[in-house]
C-alpha positions in Angstrom: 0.0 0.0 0.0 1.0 3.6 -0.9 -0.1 7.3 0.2 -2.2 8.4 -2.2 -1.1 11.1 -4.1 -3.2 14.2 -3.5 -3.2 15.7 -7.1 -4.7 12.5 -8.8 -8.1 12.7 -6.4 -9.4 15.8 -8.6 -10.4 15.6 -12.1 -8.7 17.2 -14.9 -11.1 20.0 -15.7 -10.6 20.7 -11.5 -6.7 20.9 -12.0 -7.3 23.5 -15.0 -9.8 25.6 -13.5 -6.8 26.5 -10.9 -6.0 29.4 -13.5 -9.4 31.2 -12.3 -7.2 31.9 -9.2 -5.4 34.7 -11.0 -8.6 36.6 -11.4 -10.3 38.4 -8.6 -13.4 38.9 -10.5 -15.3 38.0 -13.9 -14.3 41.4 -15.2 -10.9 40.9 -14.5 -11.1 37.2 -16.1 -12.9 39.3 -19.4 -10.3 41.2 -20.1 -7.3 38.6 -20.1 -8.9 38.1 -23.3 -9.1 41.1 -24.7 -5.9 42.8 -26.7 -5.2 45.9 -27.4 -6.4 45.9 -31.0 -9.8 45.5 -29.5 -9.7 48.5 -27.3 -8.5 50.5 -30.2 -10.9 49.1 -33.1 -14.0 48.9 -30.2 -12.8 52.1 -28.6 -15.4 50.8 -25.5 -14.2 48.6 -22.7 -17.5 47.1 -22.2 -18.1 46.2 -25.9 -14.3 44.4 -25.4 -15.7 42.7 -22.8 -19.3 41.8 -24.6 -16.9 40.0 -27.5 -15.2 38.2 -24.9 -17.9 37.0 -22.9 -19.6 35.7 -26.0 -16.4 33.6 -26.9 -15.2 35.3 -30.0 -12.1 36.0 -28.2 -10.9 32.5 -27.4 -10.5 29.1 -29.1 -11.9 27.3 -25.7 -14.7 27.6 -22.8 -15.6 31.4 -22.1 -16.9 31.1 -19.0 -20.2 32.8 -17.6 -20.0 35.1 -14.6 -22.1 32.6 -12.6 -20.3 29.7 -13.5 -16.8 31.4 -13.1 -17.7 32.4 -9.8 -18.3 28.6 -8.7 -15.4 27.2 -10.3 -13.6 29.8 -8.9 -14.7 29.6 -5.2 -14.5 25.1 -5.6 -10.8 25.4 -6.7 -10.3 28.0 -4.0 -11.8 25.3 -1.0 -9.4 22.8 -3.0 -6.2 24.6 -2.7 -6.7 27.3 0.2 -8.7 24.6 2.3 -10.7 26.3 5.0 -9.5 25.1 8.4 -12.3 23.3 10.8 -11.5 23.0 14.1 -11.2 20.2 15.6 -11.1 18.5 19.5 -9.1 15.8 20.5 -11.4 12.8 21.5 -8.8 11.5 24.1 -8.3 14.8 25.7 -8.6 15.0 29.4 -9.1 10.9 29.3 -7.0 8.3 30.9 -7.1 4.8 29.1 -5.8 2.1 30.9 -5.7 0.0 27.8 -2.4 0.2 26.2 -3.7 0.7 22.6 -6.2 3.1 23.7 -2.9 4.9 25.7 -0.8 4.7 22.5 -3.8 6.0 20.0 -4.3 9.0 22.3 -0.9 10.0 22.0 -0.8 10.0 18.2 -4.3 11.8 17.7 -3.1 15.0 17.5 -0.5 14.3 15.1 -2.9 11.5 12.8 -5.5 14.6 12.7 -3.0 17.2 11.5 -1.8 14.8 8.8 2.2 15.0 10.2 1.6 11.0 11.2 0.2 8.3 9.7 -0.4 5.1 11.5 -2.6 1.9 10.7 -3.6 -0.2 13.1 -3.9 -4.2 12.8 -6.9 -5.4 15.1 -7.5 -9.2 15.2 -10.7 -10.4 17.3 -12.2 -13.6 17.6 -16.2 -13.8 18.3 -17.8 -16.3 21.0 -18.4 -18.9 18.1 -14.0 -19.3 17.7 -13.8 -17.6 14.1 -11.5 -15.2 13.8 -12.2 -10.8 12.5 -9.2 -8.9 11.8 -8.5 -6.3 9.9 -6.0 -3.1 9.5 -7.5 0.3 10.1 -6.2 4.0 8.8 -6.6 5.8 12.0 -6.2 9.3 10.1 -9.3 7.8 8.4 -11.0 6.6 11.1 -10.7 9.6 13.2 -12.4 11.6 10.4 -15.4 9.5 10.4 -15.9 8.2 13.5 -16.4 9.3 17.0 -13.1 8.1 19.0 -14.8 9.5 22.5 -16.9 6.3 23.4 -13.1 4.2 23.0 -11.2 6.6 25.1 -13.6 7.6 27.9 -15.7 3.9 28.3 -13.3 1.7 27.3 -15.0 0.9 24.5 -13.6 -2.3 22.1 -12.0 -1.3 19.1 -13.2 -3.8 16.4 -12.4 -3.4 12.7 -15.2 -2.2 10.1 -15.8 -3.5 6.7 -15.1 -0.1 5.8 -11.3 -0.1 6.7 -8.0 -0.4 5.0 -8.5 -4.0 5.3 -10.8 -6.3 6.5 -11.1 -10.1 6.7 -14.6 -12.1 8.4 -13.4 -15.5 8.5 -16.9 -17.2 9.2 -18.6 -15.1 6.5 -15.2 -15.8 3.8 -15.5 -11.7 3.0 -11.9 -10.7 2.6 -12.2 -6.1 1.7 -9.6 -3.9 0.7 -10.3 -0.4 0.5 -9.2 3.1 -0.5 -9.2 5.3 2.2 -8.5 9.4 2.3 -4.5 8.6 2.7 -4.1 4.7 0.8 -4.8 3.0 -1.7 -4.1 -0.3 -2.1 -1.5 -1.7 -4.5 -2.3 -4.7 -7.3 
């Protein structure tokens, strides 16, 4: 398995809209289009502009002012990400389990993205057969609630959601992509 590279998980048209970024507004994306020949022959900014918005300026997509201001504002989220707060689920707790010690210490660090661990659970059920699985905690800690583990103790069992996932009674064997791997052929 290998990080996922962060500039493959957009489309194509996502990675080339990251040019409306030089523009502050539609106007300002207008006249990159327009040359000077057109101010002197038009003699009228907003008649440049009219040509341009209509296309006749450029061999590609004019964009429309609504539509420029949505790609614009999506590929501004994508690479100037707004920050969410977050709170640490093991704060102020005191596991006794070592795992549950262990995960609390990294949670800051999984959450900010400057660690990455996975975690290899293996549990059998009353019956003898045998659940394991490995678990992206970076993942996990995005979609799950972590509190229930670190203040009640609760059991950490592995979801067919994870990493990796095998229910021997049940023969299903899962592999996964998660936000940072994806798994390897």
């Amino acid at each position: 398995m290998a990080l996922a590279e962060k500039k493959n998980d957009y489309t194509p048209g996502t990675e080339a809209d990251r040019r409306l970024l030089a523009f502050e507004t539609w106007h300002d994306y207008l006249d990159d289009f327009i040359e000077v020949a057109d101010l002197r022959n038009l003699r009228s900014l907003i008649s440049a502009r009219t040509i341009a918005a209509l296309g006749y300026r450029s061999s590609g997509e004019t964009l429309q002012e609504k539509e420029f201001y949505a790609r614009r504002a999506v590929i501004n989220e994508i690479v100037y990400p707004t920050l969410t707060p977050y709170v640490l689920a093991s704060e102020g707790a005191q596991p006794r389990d070592p795992l549950a010690r262990e995960l609390a210490m990294r949670e800051r660090s999984n959450r900010i993205g400057n660690l990455q661990t996975i975690i290899f659970v293996r549990h059998f059920t009353k019956s003898g057969f045998e659940i394991s699985g490995y678990i992206d905690y970076a993942h996990r800690l995005i979609t799950e609630d972590w509190t229930p583990f670190f203040r009640i103790n609760k059991q950490l069992w592995p979801a067919a959601k994870d990493l990796g996932y095998f229910h021997w009674r049940h023969g299903t064997v899962r592999s996964n992509i998660t936000r940072n791997y994806k798994v390897q052929p």
